[in-house]
Every structure is written in structure tokens, then in C-alpha cells.
C-alpha positions in Angstrom: 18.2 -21.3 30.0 22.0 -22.6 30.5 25.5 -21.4 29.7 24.9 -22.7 26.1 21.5 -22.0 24.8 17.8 -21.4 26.1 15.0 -23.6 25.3 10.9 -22.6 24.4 8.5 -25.2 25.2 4.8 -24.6 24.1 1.8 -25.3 25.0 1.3 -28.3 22.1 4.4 -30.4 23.7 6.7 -29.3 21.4 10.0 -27.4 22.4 13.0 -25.5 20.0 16.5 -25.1 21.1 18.6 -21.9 20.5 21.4 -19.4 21.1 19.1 -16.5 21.7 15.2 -15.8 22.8 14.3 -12.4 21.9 10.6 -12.3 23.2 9.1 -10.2 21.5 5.5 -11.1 21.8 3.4 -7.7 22.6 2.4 -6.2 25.9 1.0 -9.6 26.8 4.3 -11.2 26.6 4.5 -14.5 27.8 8.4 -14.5 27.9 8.7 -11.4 30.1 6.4 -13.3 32.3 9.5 -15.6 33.0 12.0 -12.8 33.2 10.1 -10.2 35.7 6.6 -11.7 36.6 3.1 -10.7 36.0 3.6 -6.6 36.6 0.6 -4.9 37.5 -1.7 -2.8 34.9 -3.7 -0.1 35.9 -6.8 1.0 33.7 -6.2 4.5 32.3 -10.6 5.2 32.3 -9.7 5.1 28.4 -10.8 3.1 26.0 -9.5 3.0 22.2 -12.0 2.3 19.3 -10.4 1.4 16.1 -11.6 0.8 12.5 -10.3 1.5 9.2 -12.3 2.3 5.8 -11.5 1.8 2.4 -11.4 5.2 1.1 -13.6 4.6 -1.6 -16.5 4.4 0.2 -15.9 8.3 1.4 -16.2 11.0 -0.4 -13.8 12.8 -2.1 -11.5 14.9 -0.5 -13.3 14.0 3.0 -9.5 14.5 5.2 -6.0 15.8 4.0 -3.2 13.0 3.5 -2.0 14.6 6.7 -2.4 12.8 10.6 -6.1 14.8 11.6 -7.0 15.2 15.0 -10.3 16.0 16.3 -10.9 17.0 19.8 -14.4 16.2 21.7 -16.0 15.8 24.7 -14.5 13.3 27.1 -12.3 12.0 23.9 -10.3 12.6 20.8 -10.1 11.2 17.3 -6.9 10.6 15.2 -7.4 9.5 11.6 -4.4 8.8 8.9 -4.1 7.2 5.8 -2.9 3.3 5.1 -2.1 1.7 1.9 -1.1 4.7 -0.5 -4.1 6.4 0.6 -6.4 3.6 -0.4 -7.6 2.5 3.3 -8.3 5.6 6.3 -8.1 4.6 9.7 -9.7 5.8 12.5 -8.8 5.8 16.0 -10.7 7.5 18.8 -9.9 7.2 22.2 -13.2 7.8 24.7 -13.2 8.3 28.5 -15.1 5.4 29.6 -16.2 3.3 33.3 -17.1 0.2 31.1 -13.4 -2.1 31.2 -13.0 -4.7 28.7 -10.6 -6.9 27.7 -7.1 -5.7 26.9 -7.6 -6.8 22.8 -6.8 -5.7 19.5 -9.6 -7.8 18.5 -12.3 -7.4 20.9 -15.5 -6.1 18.4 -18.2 -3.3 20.3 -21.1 -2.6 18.4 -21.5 -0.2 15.5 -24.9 1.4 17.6 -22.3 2.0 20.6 -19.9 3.7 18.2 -22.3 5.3 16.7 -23.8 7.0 19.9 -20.5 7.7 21.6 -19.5 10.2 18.2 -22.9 11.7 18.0 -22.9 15.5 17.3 -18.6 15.5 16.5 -18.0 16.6 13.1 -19.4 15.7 9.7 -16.1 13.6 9.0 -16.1 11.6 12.0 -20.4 10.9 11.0 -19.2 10.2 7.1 -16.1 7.6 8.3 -18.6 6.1 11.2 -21.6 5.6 8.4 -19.2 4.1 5.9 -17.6 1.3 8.3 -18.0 -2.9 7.7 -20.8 -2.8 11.1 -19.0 -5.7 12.8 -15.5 -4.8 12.5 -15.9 -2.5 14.9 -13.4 -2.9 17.6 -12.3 -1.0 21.0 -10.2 -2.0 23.8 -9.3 -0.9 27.1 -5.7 1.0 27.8 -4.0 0.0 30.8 -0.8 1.5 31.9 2.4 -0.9 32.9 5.6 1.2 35.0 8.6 0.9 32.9 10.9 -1.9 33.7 14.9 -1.8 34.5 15.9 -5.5 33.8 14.5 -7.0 30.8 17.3 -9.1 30.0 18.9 -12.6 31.2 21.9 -14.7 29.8 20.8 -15.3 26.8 17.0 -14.0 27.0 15.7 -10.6 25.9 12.8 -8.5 25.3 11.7 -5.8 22.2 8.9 -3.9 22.1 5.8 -3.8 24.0 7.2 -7.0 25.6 10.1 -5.2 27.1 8.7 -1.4 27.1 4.6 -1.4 27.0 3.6 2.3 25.5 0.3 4.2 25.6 -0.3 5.7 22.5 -1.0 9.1 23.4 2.8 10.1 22.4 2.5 7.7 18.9 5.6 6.1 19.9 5.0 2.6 20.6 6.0 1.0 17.3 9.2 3.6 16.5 10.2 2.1 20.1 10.1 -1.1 19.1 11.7 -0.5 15.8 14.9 1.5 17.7 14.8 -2.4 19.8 15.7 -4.2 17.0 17.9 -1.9 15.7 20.2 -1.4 18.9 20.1 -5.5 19.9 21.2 -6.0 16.3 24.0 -4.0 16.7 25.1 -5.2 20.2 24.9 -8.5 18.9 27.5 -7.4 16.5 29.9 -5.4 18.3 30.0 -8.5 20.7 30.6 -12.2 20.5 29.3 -13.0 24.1 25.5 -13.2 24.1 25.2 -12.1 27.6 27.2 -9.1 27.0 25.6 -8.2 23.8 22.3 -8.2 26.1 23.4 -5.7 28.5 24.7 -3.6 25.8 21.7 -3.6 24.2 19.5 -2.7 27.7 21.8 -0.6 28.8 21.1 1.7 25.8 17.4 1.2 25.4 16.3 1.4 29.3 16.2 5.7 29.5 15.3 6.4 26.4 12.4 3.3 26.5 11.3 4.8 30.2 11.5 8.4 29.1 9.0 7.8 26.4 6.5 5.5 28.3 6.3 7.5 31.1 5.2 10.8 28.7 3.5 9.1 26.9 1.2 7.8 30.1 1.2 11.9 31.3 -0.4 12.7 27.9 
């Protein structure tokens, strides 16, 4: 980063030149790395199983076009329409000892699901039974402290990069949505970068905080 500009080099050799780096590349974020460090993440003793069904595979009728919440043993299921109603997906968050890797994409297997829901209600059985059986997929949730300073001359985070939510309040995406929103207007009102950044944080870091730390009391 300089007075003018900040460049991104990759892995592959290769390297782009800009005004502006808005990192905004998930809880993982390799450009907050630069800015802060590697921040420590504690496992919650939660682990989040997610898979979504097309709807005609269910029967009619099986859940209202409403968010439905079941509550269980040790764990909690939250299930909601995608795709004008034509996809359901499932998420169901399980107290667990066994920590895996942090992933959106790491697959469990359908016997393990299967076991974990076993006596919960005939919707939960009927969404379980009606799953692809290797798209199957849980992760562990780890919690991150909310950060002050996410922001350098001309570098800047959104999202998870910048604000890394649990989703026990549901607010992790609207979070990063109200990001874009507010840097896009800083760097509007503004025509120093630098400036535009601080407006930006400076309106973002309560509200962002407030939200990650209820969200991790939940």
C-alpha cells in the first residue's frame, strides 16, 4: 500500500494495481490477515449441519412458507424456504466435542445426521430421508471478538472479513449488506480515500460489535 494506490499479489505470481482493496473475502479473510493478524477463534461446542431439499421430494404442505424452528435436545433446527419455495433448507445446530474444520463445504455422513435427529419430529425425519446422502455438510462455529480498526489508507474490510457473526442472531449477511451500503456512501460523500474509510468504520464499528457480541450470547 502507498499514498497512491495498494497492490494484491496472489499466490499464482500474478499481482493488480488499484485505488481501493475492499477485502471482503469471508471470516477466513486473507486481507484482514494483513490489516490486524491472525485473531484468535474459540470453538463455541457447536456444530452447524446444513442441507437443502428440493421441495418436491416432500410432501405437500410438510412446513409453512414461514422461518420454523424446532427445539431438541442439546440442539435446534431452523428451516426456510429458497427459490420461490421450490428448494427448503435446513439448518440444525448440535452441541458437539467432535471439532472439525471451519467449512462451508466439509460433508459428514448422512448415518451421522441421521442418528444425531433421531426421535425429533416427523418433519425433521421426512427433510433428513429426502436429502442427496453425500451433500450432507456440517461445520464447526468458532467465535472471533469484534475488532476496532479494520481499515488502512486505502484498505478495508466488509462482512465476515471485517465483523465475523454467529448465526444464532441471523444477522450475518444483513451485516454485511449495511457494509456495502455505508462504504458506498462514504466513498461518495468524500473524495479522499483514507477519509472515506474512517467514515465508513467509524459508522459500522458499534453497530457491527453490538450485533456480534449478541449474537455470540445467544
Amino acid at each position: 500500500e502507498s499514498k497512491d494506490g495498494v497492490e494484491l499479489f496472489f499466490e499464482n505470481g500474478r499481482s493488480v494495481h488499484g485505488d481501493l482493496l475492499i477485502g471482503a473475502d469471508g471470516l477466513k479473510s486473507a486481507v484482514r490477515t494483513q490489516i490486524v493478524g491472525n485473531l484468535p477463534a474459540t470453538y463455541t461446542g457447536d456444530g452447524a449441519w446444513r442441507l437443502t431439499v428440493p421441495t418436491d421430494r416432500l410432501p405437500p404442505n410438510l412446513l409453512e412458507k414461514v422461518m420454523s424452528v424446532f427445539m431438541g435436545p442439546e440442539g435446534h433446527v431452523v428451516c426456510y424456504y429458497l427459490r420461490s419455495g421450490t428448494l427448503l433448507n435446513f439448518v440444525g445446530c448440535v452441541e458437539t466435542d467432535e471439532v472439525s474444520e471451519e467449512s462451508w463445504t466439509k460433508k459428514f455422513p448422512w448415518e451421522q445426521l441421521k442418528t444425531r435427529f433421531r426421535g425429533w419430529h416427523s418433519a425433521i425425519q421426512a427433510i433428513i430421508d429426502a436429502v442427496d446422502k453425500d451433500q450432507c455438510y456440517r461445520w464447526s462455529l468458532f467465535n472471533r471478538s469484534p475488532i476496532r480498526n479494520w481499515s488502512t489508507g486505502r484498505t478495508t474490510l466488509l462482512g465476515d472479513a471485517a465483523n465475523p457473526t454467529l448465526p444464532y442472531l441471523a444477522q450475518g449477511a444483513v451485516m454485511a449488506i449495511e457494509d456495502g451500503a455505508v462504504l458506498t456512501r462514504s466513498l461518495g460523500m468524500l473524495d479522499s480515500i483514507p477519509e472515506a474509510l474512517q467514515l465508513y468504520q467509524r459508522n459500522r464499528v458499534d453497530r457491527t460489535a453490538r450485533i456480534v457480541t449478541q449474537s455470540s450470547a445467544n
